[in-house]
N, C-alpha and C positions, 0 to 999 in steps of 0.2 A: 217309979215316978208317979210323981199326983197326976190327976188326970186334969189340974188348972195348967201346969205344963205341957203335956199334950197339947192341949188347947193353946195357949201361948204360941206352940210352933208349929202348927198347924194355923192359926192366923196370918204367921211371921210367911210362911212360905206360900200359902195364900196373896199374902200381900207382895210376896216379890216374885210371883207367877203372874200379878194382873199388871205391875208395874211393868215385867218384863214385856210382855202382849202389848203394851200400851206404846213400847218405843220400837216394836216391831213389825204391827200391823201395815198392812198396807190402804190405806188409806187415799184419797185424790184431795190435791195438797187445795185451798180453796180458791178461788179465780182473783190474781192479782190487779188491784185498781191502778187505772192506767190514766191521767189526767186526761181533759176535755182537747186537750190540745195535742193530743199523739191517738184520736181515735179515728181519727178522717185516714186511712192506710190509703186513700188513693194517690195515685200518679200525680202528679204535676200535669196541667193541660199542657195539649201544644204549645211551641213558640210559635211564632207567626212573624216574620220579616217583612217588608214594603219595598220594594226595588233595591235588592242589594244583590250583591256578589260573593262567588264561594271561589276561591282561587287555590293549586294545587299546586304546586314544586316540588322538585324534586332534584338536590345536588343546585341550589341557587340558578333554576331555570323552571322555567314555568311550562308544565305539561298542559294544564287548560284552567280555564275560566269559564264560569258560568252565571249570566242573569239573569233573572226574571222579574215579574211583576208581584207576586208573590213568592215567599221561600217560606214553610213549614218544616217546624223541625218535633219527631215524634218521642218525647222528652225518654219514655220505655223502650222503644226500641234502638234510636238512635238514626232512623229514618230520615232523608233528605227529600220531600219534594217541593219541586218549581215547578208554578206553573206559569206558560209563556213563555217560557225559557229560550235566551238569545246564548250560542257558545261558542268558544273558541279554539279548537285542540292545534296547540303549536306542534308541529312536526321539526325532527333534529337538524333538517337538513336546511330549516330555516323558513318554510312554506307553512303556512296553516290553514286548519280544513274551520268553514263558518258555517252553524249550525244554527235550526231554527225547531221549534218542535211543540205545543199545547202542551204538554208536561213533560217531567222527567222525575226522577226517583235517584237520589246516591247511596250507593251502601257504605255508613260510615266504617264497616269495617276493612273492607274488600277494595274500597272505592271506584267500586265499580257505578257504572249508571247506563241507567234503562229510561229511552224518551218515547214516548207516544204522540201521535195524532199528529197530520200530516207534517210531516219529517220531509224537512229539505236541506240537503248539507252542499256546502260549492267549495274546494278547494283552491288555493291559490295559482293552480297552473289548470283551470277551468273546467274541470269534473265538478258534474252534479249529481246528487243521490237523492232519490225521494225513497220515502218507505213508510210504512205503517209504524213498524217498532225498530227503533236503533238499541243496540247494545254495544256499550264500549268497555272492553275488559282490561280494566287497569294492570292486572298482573301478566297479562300476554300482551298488552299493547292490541289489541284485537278489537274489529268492528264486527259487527252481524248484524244483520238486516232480515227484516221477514214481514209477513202481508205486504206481497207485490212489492217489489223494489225495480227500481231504475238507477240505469248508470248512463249519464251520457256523456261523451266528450269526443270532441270537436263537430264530426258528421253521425258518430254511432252513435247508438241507442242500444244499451245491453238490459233485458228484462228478464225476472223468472220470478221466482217465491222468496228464496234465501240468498242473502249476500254475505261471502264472508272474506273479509279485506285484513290488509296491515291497515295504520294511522295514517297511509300516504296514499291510500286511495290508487294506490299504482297497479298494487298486487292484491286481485281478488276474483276470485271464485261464486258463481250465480249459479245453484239449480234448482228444480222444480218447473217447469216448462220455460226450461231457458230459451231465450231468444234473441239472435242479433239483427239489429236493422241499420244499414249501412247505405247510406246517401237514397234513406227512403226505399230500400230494395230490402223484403225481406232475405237473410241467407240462414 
């Protein structure tokens, strides 16, 4: 063979060795442009309510209502809070416990809610609860109470750290230097 052929195919495979490299490299593909109006990735601000209501059912009967003066809603997380929050928890038996509280929080998932700052709740057969922080556990039907809680009804005064109740305020559980005061008599 002439050595112009050599040559010939030694170019030829030349050329289909760099071609080959060329659609094989690994390369970082270049940064795709992303219009002016999909470059802001933040969140959505808060929403923010003015005296409204959040109301809950369940089975066409209404387990509670809630309002406040403010209601913020935290568009990322899904966060519920009120503040000055006025509430209502219907009990089944047809009595409802009225709630008063400087804030509250609802987990939109869980629908649970957590109120702060001086917490006063009165039931409709005339228990009163004060507490620092109220917890109402949607899924257990469940109250909890803690920083200093009171329970009073009729003459008694029950007092301790932690309160942990049903929705009827009937049935519940106080420790942490529990204490009963009974027509003014400590026992």
């Amino acid at each position: 063979m002439k050595k112009t052929t050599y040559l010939a195919i030694a170019c030829f495979v030349l050329f289909l060795a760099a071609g080959l490299w060329y659609f094989v490299k690994d390369e970082p593909l270049p940064p795709k442009e992303v219009p002016a109006a999909e470059t802001n990735n933040s969140l959505p601000a808060n929403v923010t309510f003015a005296g409204s209501s959040i109301v809950e059912e369940h089975d066409g009967k209404r387990l509670w209502e809630l309002s406040a003066e403010n209601i913020e809603v935290d568009a990322a997380t899904k966060q519920v809070t009120l503040h000055n929050l006025k509430g209502i928890f219907y009990q089944p038996s047809g009595g409802k416990i009225e709630v008063a509280a400087l804030t509250g929080t609802i987990d939109a998932t869980t629908k649970d809610i957590t109120m702060d700052g001086q917490i006063v709740a009165t039931s409709s057969d005339g228990a009163r609860l004060q507490a620092a922080e109220l917890r109402y556990l949607s899924q257990q039907t469940r109250i909890l109470g803690s920083g200093g809680v009171s329970v009073t009804q009729q003459d008694t005064v029950l007092s301790g750290d932690k309160l942990e109740s049903d929705t009827t305020l009937t049935k519940f559980k106080i420790s942490g230097n529990a204490k009963v005061l009974k027509g003014g008599e400590a026992r």
